[in-house]
The first five atom37 places (N, CA, C, CB, O) and aatype in JSON, in Angstrom:
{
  "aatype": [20, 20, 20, 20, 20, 20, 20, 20, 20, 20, 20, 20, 20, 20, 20, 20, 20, 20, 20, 20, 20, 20, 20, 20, 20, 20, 20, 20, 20, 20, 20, 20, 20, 20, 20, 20, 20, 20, 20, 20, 20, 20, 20, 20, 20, 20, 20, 20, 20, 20, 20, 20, 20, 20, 20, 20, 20, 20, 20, 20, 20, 20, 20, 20, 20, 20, 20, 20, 20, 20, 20, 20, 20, 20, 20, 20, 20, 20, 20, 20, 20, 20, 20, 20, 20, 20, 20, 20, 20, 20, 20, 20, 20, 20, 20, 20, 20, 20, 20, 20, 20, 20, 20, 20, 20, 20, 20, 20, 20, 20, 20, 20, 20, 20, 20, 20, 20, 20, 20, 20, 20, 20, 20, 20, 20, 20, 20, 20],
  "atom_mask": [
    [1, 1, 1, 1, 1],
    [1, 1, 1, 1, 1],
    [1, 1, 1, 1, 1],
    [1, 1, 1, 1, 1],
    [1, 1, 1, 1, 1],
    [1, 1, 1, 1, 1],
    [1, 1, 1, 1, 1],
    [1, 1, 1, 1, 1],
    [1, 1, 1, 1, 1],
    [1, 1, 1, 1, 1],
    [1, 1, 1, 1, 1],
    [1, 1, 1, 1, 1],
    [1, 1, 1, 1, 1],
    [1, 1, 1, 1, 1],
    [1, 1, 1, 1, 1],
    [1, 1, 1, 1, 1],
    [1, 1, 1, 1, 1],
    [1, 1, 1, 1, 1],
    [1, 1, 1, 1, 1],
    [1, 1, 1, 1, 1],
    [1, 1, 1, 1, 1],
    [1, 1, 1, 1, 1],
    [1, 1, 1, 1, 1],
    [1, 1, 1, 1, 1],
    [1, 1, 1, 1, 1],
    [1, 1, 1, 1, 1],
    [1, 1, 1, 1, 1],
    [1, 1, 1, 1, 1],
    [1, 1, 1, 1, 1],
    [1, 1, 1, 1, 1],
    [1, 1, 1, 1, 1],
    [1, 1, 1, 1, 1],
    [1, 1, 1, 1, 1],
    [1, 1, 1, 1, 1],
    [1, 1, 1, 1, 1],
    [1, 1, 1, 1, 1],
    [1, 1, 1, 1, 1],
    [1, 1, 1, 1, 1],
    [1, 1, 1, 1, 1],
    [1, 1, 1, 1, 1],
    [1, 1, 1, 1, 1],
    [1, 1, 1, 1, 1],
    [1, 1, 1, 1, 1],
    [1, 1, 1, 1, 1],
    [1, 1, 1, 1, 1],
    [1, 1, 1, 1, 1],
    [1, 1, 1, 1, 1],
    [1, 1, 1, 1, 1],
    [1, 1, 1, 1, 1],
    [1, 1, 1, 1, 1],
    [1, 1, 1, 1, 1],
    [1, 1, 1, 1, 1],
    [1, 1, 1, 1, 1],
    [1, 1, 1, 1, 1],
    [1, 1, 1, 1, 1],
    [1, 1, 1, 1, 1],
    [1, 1, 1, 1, 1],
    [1, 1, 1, 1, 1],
    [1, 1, 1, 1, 1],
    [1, 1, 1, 1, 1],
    [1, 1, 1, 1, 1],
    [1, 1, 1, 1, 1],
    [1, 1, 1, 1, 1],
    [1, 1, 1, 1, 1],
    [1, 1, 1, 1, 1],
    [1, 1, 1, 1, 1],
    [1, 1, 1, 1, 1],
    [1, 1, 1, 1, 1],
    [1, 1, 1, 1, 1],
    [1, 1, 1, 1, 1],
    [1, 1, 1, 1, 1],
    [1, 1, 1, 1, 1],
    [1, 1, 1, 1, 1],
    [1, 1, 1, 1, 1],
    [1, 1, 1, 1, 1],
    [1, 1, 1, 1, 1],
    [1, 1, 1, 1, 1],
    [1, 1, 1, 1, 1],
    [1, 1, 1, 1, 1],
    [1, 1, 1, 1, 1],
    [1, 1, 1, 1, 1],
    [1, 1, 1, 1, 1],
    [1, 1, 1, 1, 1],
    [1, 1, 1, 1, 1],
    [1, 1, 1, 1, 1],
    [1, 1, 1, 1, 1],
    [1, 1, 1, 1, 1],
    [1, 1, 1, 1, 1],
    [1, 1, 1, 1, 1],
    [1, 1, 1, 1, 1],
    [1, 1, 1, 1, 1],
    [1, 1, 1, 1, 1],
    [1, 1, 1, 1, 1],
    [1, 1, 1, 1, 1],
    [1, 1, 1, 1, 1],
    [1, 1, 1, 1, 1],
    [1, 1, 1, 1, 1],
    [1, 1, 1, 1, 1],
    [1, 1, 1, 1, 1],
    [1, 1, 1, 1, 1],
    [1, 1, 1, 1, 1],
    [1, 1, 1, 1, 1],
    [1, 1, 1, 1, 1],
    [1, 1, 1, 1, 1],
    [1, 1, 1, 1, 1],
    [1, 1, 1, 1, 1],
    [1, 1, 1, 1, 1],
    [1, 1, 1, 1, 1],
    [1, 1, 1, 1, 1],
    [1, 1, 1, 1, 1],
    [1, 1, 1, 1, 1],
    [1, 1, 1, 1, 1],
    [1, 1, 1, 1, 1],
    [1, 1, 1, 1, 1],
    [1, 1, 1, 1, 1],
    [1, 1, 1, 1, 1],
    [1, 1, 1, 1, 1],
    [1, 1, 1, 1, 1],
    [1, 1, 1, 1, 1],
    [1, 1, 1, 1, 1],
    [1, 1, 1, 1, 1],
    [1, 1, 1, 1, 1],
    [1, 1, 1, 1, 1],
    [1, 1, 1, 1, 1],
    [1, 1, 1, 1, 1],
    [1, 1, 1, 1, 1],
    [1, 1, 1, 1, 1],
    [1, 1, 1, 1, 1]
  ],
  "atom_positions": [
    [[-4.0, -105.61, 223.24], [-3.29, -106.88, 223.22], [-3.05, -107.35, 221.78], [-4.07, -107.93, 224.0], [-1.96, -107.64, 221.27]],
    [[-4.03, -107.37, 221.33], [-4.05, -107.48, 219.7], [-2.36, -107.07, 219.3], [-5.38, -106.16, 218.89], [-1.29, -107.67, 219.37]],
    [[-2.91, -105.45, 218.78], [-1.74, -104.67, 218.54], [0.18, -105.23, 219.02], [-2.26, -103.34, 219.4], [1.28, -105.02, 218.52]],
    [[-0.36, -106.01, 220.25], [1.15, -106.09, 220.74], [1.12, -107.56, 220.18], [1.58, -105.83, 222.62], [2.18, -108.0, 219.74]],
    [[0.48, -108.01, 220.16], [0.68, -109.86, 219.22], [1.24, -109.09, 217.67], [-1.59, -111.22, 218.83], [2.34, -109.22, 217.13]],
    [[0.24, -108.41, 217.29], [0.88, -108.56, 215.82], [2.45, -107.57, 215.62], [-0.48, -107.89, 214.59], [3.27, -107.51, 214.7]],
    [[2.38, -107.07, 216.65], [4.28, -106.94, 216.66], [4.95, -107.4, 217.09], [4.96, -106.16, 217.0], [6.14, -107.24, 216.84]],
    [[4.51, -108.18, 217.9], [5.49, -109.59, 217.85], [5.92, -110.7, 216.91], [5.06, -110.31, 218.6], [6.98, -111.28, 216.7]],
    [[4.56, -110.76, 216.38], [4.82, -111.71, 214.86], [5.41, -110.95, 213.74], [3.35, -112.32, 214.17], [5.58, -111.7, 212.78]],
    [[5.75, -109.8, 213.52], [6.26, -109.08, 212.42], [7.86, -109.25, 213.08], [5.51, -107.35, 212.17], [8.85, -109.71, 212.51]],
    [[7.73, -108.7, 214.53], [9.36, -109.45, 215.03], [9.79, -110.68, 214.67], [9.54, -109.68, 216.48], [10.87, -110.91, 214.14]],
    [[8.96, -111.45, 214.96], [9.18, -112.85, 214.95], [9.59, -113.37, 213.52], [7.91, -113.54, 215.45], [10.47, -114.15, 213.14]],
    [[8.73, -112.72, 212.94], [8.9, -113.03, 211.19], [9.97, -112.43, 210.38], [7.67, -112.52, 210.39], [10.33, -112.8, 209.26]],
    [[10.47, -111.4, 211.12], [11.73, -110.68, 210.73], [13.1, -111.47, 211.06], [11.74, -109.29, 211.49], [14.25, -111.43, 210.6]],
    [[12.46, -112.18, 212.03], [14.32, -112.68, 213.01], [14.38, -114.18, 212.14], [14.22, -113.13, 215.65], [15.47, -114.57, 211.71]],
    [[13.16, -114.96, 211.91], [13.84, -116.21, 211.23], [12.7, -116.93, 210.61], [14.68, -117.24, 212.3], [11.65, -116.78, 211.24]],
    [[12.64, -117.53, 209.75], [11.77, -117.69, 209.13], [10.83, -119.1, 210.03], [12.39, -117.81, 207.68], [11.29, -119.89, 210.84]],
    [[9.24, -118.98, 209.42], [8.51, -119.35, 210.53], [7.49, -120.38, 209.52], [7.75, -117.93, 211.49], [6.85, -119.73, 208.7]],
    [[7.33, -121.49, 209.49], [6.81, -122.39, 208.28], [4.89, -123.0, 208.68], [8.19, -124.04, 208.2], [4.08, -123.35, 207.82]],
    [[4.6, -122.94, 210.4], [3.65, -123.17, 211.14], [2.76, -122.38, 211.74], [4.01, -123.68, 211.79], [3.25, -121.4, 212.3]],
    [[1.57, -122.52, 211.8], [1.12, -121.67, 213.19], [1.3, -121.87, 214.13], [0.13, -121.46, 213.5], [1.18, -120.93, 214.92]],
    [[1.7, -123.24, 214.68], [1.76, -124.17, 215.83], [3.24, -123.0, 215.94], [1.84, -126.32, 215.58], [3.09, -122.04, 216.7]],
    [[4.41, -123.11, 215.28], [5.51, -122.58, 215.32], [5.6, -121.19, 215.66], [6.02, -122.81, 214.28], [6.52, -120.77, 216.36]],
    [[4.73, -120.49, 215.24], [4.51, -118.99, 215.95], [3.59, -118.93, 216.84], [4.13, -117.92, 215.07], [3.62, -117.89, 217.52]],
    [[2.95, -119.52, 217.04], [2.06, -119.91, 218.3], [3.37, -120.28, 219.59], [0.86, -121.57, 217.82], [3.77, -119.44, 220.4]],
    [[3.74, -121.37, 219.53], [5.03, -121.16, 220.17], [6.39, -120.13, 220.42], [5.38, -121.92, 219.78], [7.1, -120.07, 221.43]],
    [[6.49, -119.35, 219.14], [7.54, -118.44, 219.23], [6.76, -117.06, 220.19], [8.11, -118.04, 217.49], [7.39, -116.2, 220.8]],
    [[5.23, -117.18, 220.11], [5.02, -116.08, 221.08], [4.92, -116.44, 222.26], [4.0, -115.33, 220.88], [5.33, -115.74, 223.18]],
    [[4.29, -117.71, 222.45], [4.49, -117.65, 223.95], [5.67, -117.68, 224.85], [3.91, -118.53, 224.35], [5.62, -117.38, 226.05]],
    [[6.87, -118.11, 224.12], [8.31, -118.14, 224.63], [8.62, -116.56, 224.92], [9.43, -118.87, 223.44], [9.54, -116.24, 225.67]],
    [[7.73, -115.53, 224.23], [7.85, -114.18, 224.42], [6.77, -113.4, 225.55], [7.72, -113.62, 223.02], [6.77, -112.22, 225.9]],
    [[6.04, -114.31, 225.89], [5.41, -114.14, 226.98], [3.74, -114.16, 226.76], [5.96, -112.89, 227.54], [2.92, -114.3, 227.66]],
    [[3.41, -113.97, 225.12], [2.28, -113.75, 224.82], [1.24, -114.97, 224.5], [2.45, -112.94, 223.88], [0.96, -115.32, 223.35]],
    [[0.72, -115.54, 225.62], [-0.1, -116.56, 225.67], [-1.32, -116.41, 224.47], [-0.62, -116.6, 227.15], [-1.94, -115.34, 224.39]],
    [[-1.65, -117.63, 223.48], [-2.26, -117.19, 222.58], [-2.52, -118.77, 222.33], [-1.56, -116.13, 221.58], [-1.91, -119.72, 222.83]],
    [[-3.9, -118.79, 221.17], [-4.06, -119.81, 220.75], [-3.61, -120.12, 219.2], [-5.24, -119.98, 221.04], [-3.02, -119.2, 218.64]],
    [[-3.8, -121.17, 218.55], [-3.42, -121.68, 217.19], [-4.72, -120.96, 216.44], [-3.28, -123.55, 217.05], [-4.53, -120.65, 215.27]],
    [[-5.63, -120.76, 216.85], [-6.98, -120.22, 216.26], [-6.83, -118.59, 216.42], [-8.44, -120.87, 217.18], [-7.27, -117.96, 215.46]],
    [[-6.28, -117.83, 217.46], [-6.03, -116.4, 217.15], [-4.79, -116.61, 216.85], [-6.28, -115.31, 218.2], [-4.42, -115.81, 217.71]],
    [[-3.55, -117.05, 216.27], [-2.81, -116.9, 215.42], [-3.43, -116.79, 213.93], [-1.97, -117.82, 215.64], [-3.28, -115.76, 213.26]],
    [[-4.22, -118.04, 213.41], [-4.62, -118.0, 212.15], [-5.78, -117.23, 211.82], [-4.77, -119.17, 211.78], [-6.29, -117.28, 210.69]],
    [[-6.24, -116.49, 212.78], [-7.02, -114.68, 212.68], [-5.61, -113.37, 212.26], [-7.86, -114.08, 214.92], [-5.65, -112.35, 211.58]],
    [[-4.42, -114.08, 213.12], [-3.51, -112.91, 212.76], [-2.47, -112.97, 211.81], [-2.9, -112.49, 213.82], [-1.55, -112.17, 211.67]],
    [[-2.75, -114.18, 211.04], [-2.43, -114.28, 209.48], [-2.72, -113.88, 208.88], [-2.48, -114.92, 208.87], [-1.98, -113.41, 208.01]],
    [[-4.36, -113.74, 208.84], [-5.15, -113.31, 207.43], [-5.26, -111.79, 207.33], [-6.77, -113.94, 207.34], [-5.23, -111.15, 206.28]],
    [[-5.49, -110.99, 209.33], [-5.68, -110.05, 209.3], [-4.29, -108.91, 208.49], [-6.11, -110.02, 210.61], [-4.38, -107.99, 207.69]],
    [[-3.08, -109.56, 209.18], [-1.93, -109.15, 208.38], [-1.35, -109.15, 206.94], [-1.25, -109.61, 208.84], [-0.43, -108.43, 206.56]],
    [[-2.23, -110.36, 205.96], [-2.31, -110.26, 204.95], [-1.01, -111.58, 204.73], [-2.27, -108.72, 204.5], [-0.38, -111.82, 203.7]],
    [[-0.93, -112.06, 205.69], [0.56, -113.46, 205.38], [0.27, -114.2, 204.33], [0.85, -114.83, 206.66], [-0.94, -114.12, 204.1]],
    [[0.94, -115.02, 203.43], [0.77, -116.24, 202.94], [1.98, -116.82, 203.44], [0.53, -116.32, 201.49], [2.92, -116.27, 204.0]],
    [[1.81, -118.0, 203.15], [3.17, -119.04, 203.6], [3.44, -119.71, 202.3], [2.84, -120.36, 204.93], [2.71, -120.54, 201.75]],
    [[4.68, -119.19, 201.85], [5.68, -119.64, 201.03], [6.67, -121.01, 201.68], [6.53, -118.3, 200.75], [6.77, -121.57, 202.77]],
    [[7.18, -121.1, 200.59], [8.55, -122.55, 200.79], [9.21, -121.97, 201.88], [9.97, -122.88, 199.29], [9.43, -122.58, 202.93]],
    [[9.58, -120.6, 201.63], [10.52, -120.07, 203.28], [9.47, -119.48, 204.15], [11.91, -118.6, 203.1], [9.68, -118.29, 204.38]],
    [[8.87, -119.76, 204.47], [7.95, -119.37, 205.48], [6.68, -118.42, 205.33], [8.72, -118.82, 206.36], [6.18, -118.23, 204.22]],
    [[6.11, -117.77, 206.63], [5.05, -116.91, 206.33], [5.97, -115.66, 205.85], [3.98, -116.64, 207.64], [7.12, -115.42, 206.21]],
    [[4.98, -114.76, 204.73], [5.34, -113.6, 204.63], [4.3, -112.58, 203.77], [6.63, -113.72, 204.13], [3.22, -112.95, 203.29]],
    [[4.69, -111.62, 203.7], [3.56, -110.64, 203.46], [3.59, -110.76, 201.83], [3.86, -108.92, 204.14], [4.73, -110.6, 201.39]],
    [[2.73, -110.98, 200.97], [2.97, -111.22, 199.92], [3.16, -110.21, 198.8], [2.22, -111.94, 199.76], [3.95, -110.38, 197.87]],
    [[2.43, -109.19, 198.95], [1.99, -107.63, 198.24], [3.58, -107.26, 198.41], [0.57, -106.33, 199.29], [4.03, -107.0, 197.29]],
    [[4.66, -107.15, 199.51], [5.53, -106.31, 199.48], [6.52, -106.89, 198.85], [5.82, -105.81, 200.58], [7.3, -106.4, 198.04]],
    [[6.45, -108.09, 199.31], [7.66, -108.89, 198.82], [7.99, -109.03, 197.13], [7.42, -110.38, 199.4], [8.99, -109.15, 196.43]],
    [[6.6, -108.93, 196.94], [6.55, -108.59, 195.35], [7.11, -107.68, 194.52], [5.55, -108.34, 195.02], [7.49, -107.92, 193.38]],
    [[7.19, -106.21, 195.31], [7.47, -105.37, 194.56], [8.36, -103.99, 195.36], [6.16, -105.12, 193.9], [8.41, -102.83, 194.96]],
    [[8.94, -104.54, 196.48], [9.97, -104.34, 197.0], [11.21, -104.04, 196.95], [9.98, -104.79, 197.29], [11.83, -104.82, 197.67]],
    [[12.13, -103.01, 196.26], [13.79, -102.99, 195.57], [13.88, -102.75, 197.02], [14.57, -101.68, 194.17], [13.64, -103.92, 197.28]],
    [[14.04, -102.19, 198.2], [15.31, -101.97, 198.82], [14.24, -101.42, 200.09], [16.65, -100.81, 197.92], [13.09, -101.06, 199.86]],
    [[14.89, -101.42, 201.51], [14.57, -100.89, 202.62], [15.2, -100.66, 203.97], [13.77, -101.37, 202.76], [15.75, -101.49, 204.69]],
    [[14.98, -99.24, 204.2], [15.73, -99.01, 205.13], [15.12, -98.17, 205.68], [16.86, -98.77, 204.92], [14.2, -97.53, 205.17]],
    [[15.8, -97.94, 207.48], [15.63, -97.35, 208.23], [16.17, -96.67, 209.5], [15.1, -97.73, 208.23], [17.1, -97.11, 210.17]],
    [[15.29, -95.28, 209.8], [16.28, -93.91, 210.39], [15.13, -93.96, 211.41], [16.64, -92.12, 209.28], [13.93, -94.15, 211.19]],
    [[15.98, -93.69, 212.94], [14.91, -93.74, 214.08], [13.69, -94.65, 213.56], [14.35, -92.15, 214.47], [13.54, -95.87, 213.61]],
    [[12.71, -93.44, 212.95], [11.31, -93.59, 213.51], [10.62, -93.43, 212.34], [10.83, -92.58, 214.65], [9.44, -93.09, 212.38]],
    [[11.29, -93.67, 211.07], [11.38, -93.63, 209.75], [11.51, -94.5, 209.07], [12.04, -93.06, 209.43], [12.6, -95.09, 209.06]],
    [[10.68, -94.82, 208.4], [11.76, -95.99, 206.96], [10.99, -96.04, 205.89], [12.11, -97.95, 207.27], [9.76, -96.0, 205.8]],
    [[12.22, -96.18, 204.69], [12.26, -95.75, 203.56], [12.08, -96.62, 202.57], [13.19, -95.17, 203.42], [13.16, -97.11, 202.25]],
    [[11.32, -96.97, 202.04], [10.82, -98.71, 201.21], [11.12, -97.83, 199.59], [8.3, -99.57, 201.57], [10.68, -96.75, 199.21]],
    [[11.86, -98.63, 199.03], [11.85, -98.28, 197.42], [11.25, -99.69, 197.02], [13.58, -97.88, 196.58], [11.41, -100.72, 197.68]],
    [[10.23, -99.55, 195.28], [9.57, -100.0, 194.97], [9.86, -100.05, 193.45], [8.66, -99.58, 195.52], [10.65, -99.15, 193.15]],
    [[9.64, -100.48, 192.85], [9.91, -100.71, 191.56], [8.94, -99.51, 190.92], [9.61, -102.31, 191.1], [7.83, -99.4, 191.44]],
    [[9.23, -98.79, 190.06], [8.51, -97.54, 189.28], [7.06, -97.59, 189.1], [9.03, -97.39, 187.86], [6.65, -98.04, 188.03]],
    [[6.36, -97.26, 189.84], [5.27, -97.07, 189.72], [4.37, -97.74, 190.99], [5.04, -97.48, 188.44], [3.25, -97.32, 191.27]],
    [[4.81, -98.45, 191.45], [4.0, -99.47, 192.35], [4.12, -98.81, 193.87], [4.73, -101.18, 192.28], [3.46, -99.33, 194.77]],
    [[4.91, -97.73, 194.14], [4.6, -97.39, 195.59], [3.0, -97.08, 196.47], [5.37, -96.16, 195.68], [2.6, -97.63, 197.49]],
    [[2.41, -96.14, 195.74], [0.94, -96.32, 195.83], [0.65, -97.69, 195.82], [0.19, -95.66, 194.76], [0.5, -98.2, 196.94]],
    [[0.57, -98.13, 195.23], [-0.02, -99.97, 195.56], [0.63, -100.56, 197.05], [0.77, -101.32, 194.04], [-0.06, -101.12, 197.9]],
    [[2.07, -100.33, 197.18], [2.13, -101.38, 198.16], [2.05, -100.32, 199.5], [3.64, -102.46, 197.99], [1.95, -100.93, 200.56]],
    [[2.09, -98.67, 199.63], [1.48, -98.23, 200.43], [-0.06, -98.11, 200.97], [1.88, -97.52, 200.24], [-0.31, -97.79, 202.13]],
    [[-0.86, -98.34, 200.2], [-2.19, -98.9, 200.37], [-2.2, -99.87, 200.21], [-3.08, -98.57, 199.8], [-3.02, -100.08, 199.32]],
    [[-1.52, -101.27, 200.74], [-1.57, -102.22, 201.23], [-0.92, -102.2, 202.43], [-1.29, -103.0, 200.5], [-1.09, -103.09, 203.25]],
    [[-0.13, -101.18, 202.63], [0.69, -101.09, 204.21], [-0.47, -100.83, 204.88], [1.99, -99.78, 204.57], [-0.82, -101.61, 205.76]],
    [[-1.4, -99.47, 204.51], [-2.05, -98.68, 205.1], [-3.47, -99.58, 205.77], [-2.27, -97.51, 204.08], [-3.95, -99.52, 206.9]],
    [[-3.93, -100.56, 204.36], [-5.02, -101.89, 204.65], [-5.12, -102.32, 205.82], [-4.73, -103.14, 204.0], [-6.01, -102.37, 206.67]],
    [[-3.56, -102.75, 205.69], [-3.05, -104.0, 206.86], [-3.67, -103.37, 208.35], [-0.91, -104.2, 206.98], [-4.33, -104.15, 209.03]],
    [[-3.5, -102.18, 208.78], [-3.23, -101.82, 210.19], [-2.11, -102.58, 211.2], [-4.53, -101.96, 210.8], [-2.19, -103.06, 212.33]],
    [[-1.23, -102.48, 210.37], [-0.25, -102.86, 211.36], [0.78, -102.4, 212.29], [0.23, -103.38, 210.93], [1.52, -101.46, 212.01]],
    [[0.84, -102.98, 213.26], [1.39, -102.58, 213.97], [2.29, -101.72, 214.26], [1.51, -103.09, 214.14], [2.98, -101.81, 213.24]],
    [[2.88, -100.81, 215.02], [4.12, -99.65, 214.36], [3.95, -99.18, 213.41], [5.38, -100.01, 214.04], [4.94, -99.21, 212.67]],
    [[2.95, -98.61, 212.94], [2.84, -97.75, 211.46], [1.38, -96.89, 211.89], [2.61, -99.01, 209.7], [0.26, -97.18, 212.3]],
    [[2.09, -95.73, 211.53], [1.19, -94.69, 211.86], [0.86, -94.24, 210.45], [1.8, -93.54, 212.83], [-0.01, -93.39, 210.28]],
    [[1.31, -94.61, 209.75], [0.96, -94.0, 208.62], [2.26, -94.28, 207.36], [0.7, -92.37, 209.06], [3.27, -94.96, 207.54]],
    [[1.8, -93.45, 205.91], [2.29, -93.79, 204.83], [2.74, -92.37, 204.24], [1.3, -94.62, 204.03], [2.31, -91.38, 204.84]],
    [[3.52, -92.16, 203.2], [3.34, -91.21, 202.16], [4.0, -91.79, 201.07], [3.84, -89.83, 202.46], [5.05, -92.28, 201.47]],
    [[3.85, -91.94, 199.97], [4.05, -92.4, 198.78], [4.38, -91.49, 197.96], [3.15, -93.02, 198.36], [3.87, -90.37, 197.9]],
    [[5.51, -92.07, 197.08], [5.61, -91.46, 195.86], [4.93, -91.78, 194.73], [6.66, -91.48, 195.57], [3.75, -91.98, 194.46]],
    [[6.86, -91.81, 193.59], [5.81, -92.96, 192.8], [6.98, -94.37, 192.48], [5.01, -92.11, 190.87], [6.92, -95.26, 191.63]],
    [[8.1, -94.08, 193.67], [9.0, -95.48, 193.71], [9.49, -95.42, 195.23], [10.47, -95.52, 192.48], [10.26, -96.25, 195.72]],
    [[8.95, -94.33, 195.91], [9.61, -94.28, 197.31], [8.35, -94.19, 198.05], [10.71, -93.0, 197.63], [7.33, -93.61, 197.67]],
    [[8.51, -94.8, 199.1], [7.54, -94.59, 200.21], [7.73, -94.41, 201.48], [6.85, -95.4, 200.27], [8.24, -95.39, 202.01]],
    [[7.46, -93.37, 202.32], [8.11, -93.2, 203.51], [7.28, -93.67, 204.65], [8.49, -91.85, 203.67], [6.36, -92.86, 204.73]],
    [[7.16, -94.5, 205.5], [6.51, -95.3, 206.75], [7.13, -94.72, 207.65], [6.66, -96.86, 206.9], [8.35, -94.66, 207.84]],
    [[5.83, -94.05, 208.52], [5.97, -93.5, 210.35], [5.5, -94.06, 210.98], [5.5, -92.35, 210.95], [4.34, -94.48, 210.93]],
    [[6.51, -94.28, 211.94], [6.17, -95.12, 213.3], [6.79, -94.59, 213.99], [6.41, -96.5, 213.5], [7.86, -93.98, 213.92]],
    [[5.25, -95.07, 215.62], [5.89, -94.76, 217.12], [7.23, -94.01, 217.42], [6.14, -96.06, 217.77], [7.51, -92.85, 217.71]],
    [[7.93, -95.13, 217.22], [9.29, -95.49, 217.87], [10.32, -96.0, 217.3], [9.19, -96.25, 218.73], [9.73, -96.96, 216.79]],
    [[11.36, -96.13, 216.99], [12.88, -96.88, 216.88], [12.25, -98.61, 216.34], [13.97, -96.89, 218.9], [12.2, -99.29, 215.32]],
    [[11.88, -98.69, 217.64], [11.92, -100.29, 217.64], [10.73, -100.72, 217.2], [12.16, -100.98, 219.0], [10.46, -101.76, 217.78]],
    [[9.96, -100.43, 216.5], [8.14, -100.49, 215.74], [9.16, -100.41, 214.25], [6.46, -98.54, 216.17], [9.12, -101.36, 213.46]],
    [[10.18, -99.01, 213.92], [10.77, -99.0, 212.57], [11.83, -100.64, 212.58], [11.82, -97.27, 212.36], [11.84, -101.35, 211.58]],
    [[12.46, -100.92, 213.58], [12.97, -102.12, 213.18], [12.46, -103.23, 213.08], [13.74, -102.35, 213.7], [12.78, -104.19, 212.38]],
    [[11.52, -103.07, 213.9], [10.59, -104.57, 213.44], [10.04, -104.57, 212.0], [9.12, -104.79, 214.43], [10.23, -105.52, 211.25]],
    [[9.17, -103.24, 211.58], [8.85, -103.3, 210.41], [9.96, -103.79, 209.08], [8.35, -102.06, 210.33], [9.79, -104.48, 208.07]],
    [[11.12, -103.06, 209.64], [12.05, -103.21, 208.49], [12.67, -104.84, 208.39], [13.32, -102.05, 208.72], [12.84, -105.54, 207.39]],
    [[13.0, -105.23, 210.18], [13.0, -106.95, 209.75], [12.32, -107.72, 208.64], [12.46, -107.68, 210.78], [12.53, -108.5, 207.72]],
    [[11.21, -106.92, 209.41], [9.9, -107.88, 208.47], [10.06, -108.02, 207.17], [8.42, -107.27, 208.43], [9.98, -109.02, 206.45]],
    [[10.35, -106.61, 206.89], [10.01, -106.72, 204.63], [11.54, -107.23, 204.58], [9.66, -104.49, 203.18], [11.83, -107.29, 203.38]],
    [[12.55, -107.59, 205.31], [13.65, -107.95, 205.18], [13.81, -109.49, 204.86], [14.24, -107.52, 206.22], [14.5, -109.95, 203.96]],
    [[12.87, -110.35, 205.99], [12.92, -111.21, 206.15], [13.33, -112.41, 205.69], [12.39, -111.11, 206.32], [13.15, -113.42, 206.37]]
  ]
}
C-alpha cells in the first residue's frame, strides 16, 4: 500500500503543483487512497520533499537536473557535469516508487522501471 501512495504522490506532484499536506491528503483520496495528514507527512520526509514557493518537490534533483526524458520503461535524466552519481544515489536512497534501479554516468543517468506508466510518473515528477 505504501508503495502505491507514494506513486500516487509523485503523480500527483507531477500533474500540478501541491503547497499542503491537507492538499495531497485530499488529492489522494479523490484517487481512491484513503490516508491520513500524519501518513502523508511520513511520505514527505520518506521521499525526501521540501516545499518550496511552488509547492512540494524533491530538492536534490531539482538542483541539478539539465533535462529529462522518457522511452517505455526507461528514462534518461541529464545532470550538470559531474553530479549524476550524486543525484543517482539520491534516486537510489529514496526507494521510490517505479524505480528499479539506476546507472550513472558522469552527466547521464539512466532510471528502470516496471512499466510505461511508473517511467511517466517519474518523469512528471522531476518535470514538475
Amino acid at each position: 500500500m505504501k508503495q502505491k501512495r507514494h506513486l500516487a504522490i509523485l503523480t500527483v506532484l507531477g500533474e500540478r503543483p501541491v503547497h499542503t499536506q491537507q492538499e495531497l491528503t485530499d488529492a489522494l483520496t479523490s484517487m481512491g487512497l484513503e490516508t491520513t495528514q500524519a501518513t502523508v507527512s511520513r511520505d514527505i520526509q520518506e521521499l525526501g520533499l521540501v516545499r518550496t514557493r511552488s509547492g512540494y518537490r524533491p530538492v536534490i534533483f531539482t538542483d541539478y537536473i539539465t533535462g529529462v526524458d522518457s522511452v517505455q520503461f526507461l528514462t534518461v535524466v541529464r545532470t550538470a557535469v559531474g553530479c549524476a552519481n550524486l543525484v543517482a544515489r539520491a534516486i537510489d536512497e529514496r526507494d521510490l516508487p517505479g524505480v528499479l534501479g539506476t546507472v550513472a554516468g558522469d552527466d547521464t543517468i539512466i532510471v528502470v522501471h516496471p512499466d510505461p506508466d511508473s517511467a511517466r510518473a517519474f518523469t512528471n515528477f522531476l518535470h514538475g
